[in-house]
N, C-alpha and C positions, 0 to 999 in steps of 0.2 A: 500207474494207479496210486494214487495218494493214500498215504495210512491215515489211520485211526487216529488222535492223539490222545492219549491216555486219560486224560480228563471226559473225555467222552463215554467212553469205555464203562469210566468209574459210573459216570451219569446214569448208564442206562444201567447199570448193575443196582444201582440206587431206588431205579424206578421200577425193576422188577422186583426186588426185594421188600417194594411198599406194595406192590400187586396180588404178588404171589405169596410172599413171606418168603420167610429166612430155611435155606436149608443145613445150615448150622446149629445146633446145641444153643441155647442161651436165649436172653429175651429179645425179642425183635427190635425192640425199643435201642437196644447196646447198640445193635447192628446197623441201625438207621442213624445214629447218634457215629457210629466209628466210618461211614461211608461217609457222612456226609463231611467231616472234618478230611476225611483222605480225599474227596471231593474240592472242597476247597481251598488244600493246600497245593494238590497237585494242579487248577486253575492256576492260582496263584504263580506258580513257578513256571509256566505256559508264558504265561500273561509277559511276566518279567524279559524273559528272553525276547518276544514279539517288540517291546519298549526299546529292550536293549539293541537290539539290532534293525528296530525300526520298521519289521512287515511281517505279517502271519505268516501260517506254515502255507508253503510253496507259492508262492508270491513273488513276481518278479516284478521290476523296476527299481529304483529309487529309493536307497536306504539310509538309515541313518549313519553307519558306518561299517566298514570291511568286516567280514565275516559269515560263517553259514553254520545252521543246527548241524550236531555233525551224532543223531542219537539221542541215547539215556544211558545214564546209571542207576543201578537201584542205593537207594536210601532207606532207611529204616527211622522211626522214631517209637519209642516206648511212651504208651500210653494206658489210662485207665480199663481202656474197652479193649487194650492188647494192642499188638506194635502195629503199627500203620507204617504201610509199605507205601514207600513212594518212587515214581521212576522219574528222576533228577536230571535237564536236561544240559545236554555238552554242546559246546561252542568253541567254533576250529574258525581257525587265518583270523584272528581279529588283531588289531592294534596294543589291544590292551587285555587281559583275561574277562570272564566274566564269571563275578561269585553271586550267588543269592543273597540278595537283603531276609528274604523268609530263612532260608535254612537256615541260615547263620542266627538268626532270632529267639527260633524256635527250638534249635536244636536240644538235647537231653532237656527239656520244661518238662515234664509230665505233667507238675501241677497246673502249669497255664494254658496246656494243652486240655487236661480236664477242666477247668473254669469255660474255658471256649467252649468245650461241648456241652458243656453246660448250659450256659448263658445262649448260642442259636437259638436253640427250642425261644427263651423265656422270652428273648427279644424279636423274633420272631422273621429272623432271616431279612430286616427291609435293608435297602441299602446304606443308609445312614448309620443304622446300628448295627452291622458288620462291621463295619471301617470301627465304631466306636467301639467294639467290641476288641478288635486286633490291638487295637490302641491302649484299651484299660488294661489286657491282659501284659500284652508282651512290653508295655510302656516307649512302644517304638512305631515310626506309621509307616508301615512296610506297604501296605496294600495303596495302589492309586485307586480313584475314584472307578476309572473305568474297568479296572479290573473288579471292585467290590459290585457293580451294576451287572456284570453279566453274570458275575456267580450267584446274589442274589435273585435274577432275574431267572436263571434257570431252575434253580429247587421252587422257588414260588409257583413256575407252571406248573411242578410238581405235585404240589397239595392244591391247587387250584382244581388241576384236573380230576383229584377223586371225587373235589366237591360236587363237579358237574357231570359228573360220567356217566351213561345211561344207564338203567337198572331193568328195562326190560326183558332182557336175555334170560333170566332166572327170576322168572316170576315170583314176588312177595307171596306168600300162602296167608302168615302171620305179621302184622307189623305191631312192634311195640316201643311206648313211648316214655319220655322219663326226663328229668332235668337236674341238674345241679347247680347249686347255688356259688358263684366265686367271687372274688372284690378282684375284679376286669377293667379296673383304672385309678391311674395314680392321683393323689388328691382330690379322690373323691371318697366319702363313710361307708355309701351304699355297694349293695352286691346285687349281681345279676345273673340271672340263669342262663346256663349252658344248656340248651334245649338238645335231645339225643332222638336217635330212631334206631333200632337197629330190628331187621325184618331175619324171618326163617322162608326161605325158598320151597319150591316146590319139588325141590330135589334134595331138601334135608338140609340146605346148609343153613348156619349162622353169618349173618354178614348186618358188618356195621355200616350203615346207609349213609347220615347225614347228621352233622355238628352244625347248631347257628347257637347266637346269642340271641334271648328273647327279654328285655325287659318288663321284669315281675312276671314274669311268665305269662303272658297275655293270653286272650283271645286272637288278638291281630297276630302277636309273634307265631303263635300255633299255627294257625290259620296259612301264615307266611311258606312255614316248611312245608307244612302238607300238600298246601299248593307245589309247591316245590318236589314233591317227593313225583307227585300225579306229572306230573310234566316231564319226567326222566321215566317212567313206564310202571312206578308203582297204580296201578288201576283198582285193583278188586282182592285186594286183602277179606280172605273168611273171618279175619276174627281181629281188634284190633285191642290191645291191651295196654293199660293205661292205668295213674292214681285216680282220685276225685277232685280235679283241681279246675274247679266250675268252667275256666276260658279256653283248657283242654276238651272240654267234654264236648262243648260247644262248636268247636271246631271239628270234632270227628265226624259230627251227624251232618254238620253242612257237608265234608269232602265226602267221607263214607260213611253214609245213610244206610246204606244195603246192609255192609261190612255190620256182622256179632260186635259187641261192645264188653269187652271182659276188664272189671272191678279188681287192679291186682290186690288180691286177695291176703297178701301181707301188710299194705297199706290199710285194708279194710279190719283187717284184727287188730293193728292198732289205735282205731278210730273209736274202734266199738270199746277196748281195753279201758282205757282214757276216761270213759263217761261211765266206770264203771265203779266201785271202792275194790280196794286194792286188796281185800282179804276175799274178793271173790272172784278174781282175775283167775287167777287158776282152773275153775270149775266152768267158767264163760269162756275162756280158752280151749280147753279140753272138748266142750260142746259144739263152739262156733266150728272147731277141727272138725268134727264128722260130717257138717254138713258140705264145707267145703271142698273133704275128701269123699265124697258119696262117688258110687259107681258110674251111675247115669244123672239126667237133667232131670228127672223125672222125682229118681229118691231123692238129691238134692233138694228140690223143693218140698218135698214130703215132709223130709227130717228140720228142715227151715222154718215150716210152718207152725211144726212142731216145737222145736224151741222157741218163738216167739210166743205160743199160748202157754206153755210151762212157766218164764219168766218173764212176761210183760208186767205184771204187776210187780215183783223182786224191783228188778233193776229196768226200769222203761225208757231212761236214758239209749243205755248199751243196745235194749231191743231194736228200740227204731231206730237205730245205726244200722242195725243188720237189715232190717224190715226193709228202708227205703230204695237199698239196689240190692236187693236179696236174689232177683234175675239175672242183673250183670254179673253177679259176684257166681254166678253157676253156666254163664256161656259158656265157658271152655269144656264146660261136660255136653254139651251137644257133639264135640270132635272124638275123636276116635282114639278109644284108652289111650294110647301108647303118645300121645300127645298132650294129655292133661298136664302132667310137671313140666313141660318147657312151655305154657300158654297160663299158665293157672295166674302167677307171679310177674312183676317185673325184675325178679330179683338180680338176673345175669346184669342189668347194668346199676341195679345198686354195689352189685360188686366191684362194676367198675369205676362206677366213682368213688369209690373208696381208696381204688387206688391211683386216682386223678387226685384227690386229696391231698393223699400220702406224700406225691408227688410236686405238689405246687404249694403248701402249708406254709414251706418254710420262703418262700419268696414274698411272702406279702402281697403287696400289689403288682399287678403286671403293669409294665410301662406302657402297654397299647389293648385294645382291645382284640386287635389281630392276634398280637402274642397268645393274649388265654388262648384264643381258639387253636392255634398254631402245638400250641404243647398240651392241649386236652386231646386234640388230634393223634398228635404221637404216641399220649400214652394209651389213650382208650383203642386206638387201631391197633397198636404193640397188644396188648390184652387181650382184645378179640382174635387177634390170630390162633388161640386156645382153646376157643370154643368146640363143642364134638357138636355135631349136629345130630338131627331128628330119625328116627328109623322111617325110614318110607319101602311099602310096600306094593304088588300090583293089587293087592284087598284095599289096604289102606288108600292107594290115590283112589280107588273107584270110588271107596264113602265118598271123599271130600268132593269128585266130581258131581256126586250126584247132591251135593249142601250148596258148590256152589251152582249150579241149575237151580237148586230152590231158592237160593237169598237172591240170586242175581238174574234171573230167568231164563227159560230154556233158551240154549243158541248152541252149537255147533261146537263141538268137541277140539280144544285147540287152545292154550293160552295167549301165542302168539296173535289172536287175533281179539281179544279181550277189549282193549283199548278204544276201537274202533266202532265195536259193537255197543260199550256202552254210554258212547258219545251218541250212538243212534236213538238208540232207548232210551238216554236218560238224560234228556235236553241240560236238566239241571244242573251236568259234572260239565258242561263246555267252557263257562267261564272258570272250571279249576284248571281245564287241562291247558289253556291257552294263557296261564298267565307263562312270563318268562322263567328260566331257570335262576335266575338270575335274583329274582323277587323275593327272595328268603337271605341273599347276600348281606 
């Protein structure tokens, strides 16, 4: 029975680790940055012996010259994310020894070994810029072409596959939406948003959905994903949370017309702030709070109405800020207390782009477009894995069973059968559900 060969190994340890997350200490991001370098070295030196001796592991015929893998040795190299263990392969009866072009390259670099792990993310794993990568760093062209194709080619399926992975299993409850602005190509002024989703489950969890580039943030780019999201099993989201960014909005009501429409409510306080003079921000902050944080939908609007008659004459700017989605900015109090702070806000992924920021500021421009998305990916899934999810209870899912019977209409108790049902009823979602997955690419 034929072994393993340890670059395999590392592979799938790579891609559980991007699944499940890390069961280590530390940030996800290290850990997916220190696999994938041990990932690629350890190819690499696979690779090497296969050339050197002319035929993959157990492979008979016609070689390029006497000799056979005869094992491993462990290796070690010190690196930023901590030592990357490598198992170094040995080569018995040949004519001539056989030494690594990699090890020998690489060996004691810390710092070129940190610039590589660096530089993957930003360039974005293609094949080209692997090779140009090994080349800037270690200033020697260790890797062959067809060695850099299959290591590129396999982390690629990698991040390809979350993009396209079904999402029905754990039905959306919540889905919420947000965008980040980055400069996603070199020689070029302009920037482009990173369109985000990341939905709450019906079982409480957080999970990060779906990364596209949307130029200007469109109506069509929106439109793209959500398409997109619908065709992977996001169906019947109760509540769907979002800025005021008119081609976002637009798009919601065409995919989900049914689905609550909640106003993030921090975006909304600074809208109103804004149209307001600055020596009465304080007291229009202080007010617009109670209505936002009211108990139910009902005093919500009570207390709303009521601010608006107290200072529409004051300040009628700021008013009809609030006035105009004074409903959407109170859906999330239709849901059930213990749900109002994680639905009120988009604020979980303003946090994350903060630290997609933090992270990509100092690079300027990406060299590809793939890149940004490749290392917004990294960081923002690295981050999400933090997330504490929603308390769910057998109270709690009954409300929301019976909101969604009324927003959606009565059918048969079951998420799993959602999808199906509202392609029957609701002729209108057929051209969402049938575009490809692919359409948001």
């Amino acid at each position: 029975m034929s072994r393993v060969p340890p670059s395999e190994r590392l592979r799938e340890e790579w891609s559980q680790v991007l699944s499940q997350g890390s069961r280590e200490e530390g940030h996800l991001l290290d850990e997916l940055v220190r696999l994938s370098v041990q990932y690629m070295l350890q190819k690499a030196l696979e690779d090497e012996v296969t050339e050197f001796l002319g035929r993959g592991h157990y492979r008979h015929g016609e070689r390029a010259r006497r000799g056979h893998r005869n094992g491993y040795e462990p290796a070690k190299l010190r690196t930023a994310q901590g030592t990357v263990e490598l198992a170094a392969p040995q080569v018995r009866g040949t004519d001539e020894p056989f030494r690594s072009a990699l090890l020998q390259a690489v060996a004691n670099r810390t710092a070129a070994l940190e610039e590589l792990a660096h530089r993957m993310y930003v360039r974005g794993l293609s094949q080209a810029d692997v090779a140009a990568t090994f080349f800037e760093v270690l200033d020697e062209r260790v890797l062959s072409k067809s060695t850099v194709s299959r290591v590129a080619q396999s982390l690629q399926a990698e991040y390809d596959a979350w993009r396209k992975r079904d999402l029905s299993a754990d039905r959306v409850l919540y889905l919420l939406l947000d965008a980040i602005w980055l400069k996603t190509r070199q020689g070029e002024r302009t920037t482009e948003a990173v369109l985000c989703a990341y939905g709450i489950t019906w079982s409480g969890r957080k999970v990060l959905l779906h990364l596209d580039l949307g130029q200007k943030e469109s109506h069509t780019a929106w439109l793209a994903l959500l398409h997109n999201l619908v065709e992977r099993g996001v169906t019947e989201p109760l509540l769907v949370v979002s800025d005021g960014a008119p081609g976002l909005r637009k798009a919601i009501r065409e995919v989900y017309a049914q689905a609550q429409h909640q106003r993030c409510t921090a975006h909304k306080m600074r809208n109103i702030l804004a149209k307001a003079p600055r020596a009465a921000r304080s007291v229009l902050k202080a007010e617009v709070h109670k209505v936002f944080y009211a108990s139910t939908f009902e005093e919500g609007m009570r207390l709303g109405k009521a601010f608006i008659d107290r200072f529409q004459d004051q300040w009628p700017s700021a008013v009809s800020c609030l006035e105009d989605d004074l409903a959407e900015c109170l859906a999330h109090l239709k849901l059930p207390p213990a749900h109002h702070k994680a639905t009120r806000t988009t604020n979980m992924l303003e946090r994350l782009f903060g630290e997609g920021k933090r992270r990509t500021k100092v690079l300027g421009r990406f060299p590809t477009e793939g890149s940004c998305k490749r290392l917004m990916f990294a960081t923002l899934i690295s981050a999400s894995q933090g997330w504490r999810g929603i308390r769910m209870t057998d109270e709690i899912r009954a409300d929301l069973e019976q909101l969604r019977q009324q927003w959606y209409g009565m059918r048969p108790s079951g998420h799993g059968s959602g999808q199906t049902l509202r392609r029957k009823e609701h002729p209108e979602m057929v051209e969402a559900t049938q575009i490809p997955a692919t359409a948001a690419d």
